[in-house]
N, C-alpha and C positions, 0 to 999 in steps of 0.2 A: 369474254364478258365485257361489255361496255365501260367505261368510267364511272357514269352515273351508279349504276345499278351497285359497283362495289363501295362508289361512296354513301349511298342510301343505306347500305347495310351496315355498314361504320358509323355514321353518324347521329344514324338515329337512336340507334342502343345506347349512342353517348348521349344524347340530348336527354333520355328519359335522366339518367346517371345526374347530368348537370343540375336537372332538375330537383332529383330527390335531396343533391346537397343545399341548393337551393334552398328548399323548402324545412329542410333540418336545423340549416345554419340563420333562416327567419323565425324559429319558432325563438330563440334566447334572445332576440331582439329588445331592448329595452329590459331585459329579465340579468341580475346578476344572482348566481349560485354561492352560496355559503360552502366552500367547498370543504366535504369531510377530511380532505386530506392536510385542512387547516383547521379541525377540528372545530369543524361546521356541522351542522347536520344535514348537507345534503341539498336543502330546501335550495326554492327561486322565489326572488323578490324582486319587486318593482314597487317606485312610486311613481303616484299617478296626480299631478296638478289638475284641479278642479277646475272651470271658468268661475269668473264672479258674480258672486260675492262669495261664494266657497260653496261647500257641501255637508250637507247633516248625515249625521252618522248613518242614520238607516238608510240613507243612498250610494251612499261609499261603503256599507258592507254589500247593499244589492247589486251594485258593480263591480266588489270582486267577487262574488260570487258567481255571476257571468260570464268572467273573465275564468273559471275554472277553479279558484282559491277562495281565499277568506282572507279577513284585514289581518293582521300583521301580528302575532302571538308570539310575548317575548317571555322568556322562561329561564333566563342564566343572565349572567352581568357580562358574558362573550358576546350573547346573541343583541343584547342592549346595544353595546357596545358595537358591532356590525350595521344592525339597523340603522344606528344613530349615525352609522357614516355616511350611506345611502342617502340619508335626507337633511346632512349639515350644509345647505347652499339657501340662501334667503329667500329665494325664488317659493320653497315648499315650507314659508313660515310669513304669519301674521302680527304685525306691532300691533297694539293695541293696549286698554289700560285696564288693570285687575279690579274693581271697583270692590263697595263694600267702608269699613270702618276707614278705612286710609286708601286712598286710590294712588295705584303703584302699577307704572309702565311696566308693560311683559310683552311678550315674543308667543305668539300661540305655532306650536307645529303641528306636523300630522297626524290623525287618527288611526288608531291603534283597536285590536280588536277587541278591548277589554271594558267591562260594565260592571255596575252593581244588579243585583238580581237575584232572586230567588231558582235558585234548580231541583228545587228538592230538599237540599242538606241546610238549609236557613239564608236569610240575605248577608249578600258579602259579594267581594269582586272576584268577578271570573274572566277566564275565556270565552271566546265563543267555540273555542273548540273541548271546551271543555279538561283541559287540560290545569295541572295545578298551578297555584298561582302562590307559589310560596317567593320566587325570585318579587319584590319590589326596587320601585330607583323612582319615588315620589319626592319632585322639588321641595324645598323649605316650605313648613306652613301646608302643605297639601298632602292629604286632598283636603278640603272644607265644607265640600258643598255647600259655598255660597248663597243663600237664601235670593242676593241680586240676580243670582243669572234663572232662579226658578233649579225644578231638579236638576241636579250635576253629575250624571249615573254612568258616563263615556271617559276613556283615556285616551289625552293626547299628548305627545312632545310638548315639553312645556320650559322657558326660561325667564326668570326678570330680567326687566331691561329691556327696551324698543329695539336693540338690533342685537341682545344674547342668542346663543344657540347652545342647549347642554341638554345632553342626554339623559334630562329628567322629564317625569308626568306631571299630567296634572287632570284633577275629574275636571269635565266638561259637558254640559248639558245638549249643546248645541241645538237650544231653542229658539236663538235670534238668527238670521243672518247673517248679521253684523256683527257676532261670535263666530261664528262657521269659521274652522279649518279651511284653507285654501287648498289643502293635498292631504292624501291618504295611502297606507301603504299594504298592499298586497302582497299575501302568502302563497306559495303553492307547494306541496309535497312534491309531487312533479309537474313537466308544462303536457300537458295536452292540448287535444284542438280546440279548447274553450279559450288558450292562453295567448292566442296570438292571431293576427289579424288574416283570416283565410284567404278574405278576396286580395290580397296584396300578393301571395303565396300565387294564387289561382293564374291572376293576373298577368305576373311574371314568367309562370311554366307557360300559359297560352304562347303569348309574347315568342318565348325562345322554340317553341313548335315551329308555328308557323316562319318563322326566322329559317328555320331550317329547311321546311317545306319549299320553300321559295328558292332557296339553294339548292335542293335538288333539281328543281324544276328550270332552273336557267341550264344546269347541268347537263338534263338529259335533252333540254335544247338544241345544247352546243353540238350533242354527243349525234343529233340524228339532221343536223345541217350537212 
């Protein structure tokens, strides 16, 4: 049997292989896991920075929801605490100033998937996933719902001070722009194909096919000179 013929059989059964790690080891791309064996629950998170001027809540839940997940539902002072490490870089936060009876510089962070709302059981803050919402970590003074900013029915990372960062909230309306959160943070149970970016995935296995194709074929070139 030729050269070629036994390296076509070899190689291409590995290229699919190469492939699938590929595409497994792309899907946690940008995603870090809470791992259970840190007594995590499991989940994958990502935050995701906005362009400017930021992003209003009902846009950043519509895109993780796209993305496979939903914003970011925190339910333990571990899981806070996790989140909160995720999005401690100034990059996924806003200065800006608290207005109202005394206007007082603050740090706006990411949005979170939590609201005031009626579900049925009376108004009050919830998940969106419905889940309880007994864990709190609401900065000093908050929440207010400030009459300045119009309704304040959303939670975000929140700290005083133009460059704080603390793993507290705060409601937020996000009816100006010029309030928008700059970043958002996405949940997921698990990652599925909603989670990660396919044509990059797709892209890559083509790529490494024909990469191989071509090697076979100078191959069997060689092989019938």
């Amino acid at each position: 049997m030729r050269f070629s013929r036994v390296l076509a059989r070899v190689t291409i059964p590995a290229a699919i292989i190469v492939s699938f790690l590929v595409c497994n080891s792309a899907i946690a791309e940008d995603w870090v896991q809470w791992d259970e064996t840190k007594n995590g629950n499991g989940h994958w998170y990502r935050v995701l920075r906005a362009p400017d001027p930021g992003i209003a809540w009902e846009d950043a839940k519509r895109q993780a929801e796209q993305m496979g997940g939903y914003l970011a539902t925190i339910t333990s002072a571990n899981e806070n605490a996790f989140v909160f490490s995720l999005v401690d870089d100034s990059k996924y936060w806003r200065s800006t100033k608290h207005l109202g009876p005394r206007v007082r510089p603050c740090n706006m962070g990411p949005w979170l998937g939590g609201y005031r709302g009626d579900n049925g059981r009376g108004v009050g803050w919830r998940w969106i996933t419905d889940e309880p919402f007994d864990f709190k970590a609401w900065a000093n003074r908050q929440p207010d719902n400030n009459p300045t900013y119009g309704q304040q029915d959303k939670i975000t990372f929140f700290a005083w001070g133009y460059t704080s960062r603390e793993p507290k909230w705060d409601d937020n309306g996000g009816n100006d722009p010029e309030t928008y959160p700059v970043a958002f943070v996405v949940e997921a149970d698990t990652l599925g194909s909603d989670s990660f970016p396919w044509i990059w995935i797709i892209l890559g296995a083509s790529v490494l096919v024909i990469l191989v194709i071509v090697l076979v074929l100078l191959l069997r070139n060689r092989d019938e000179q």
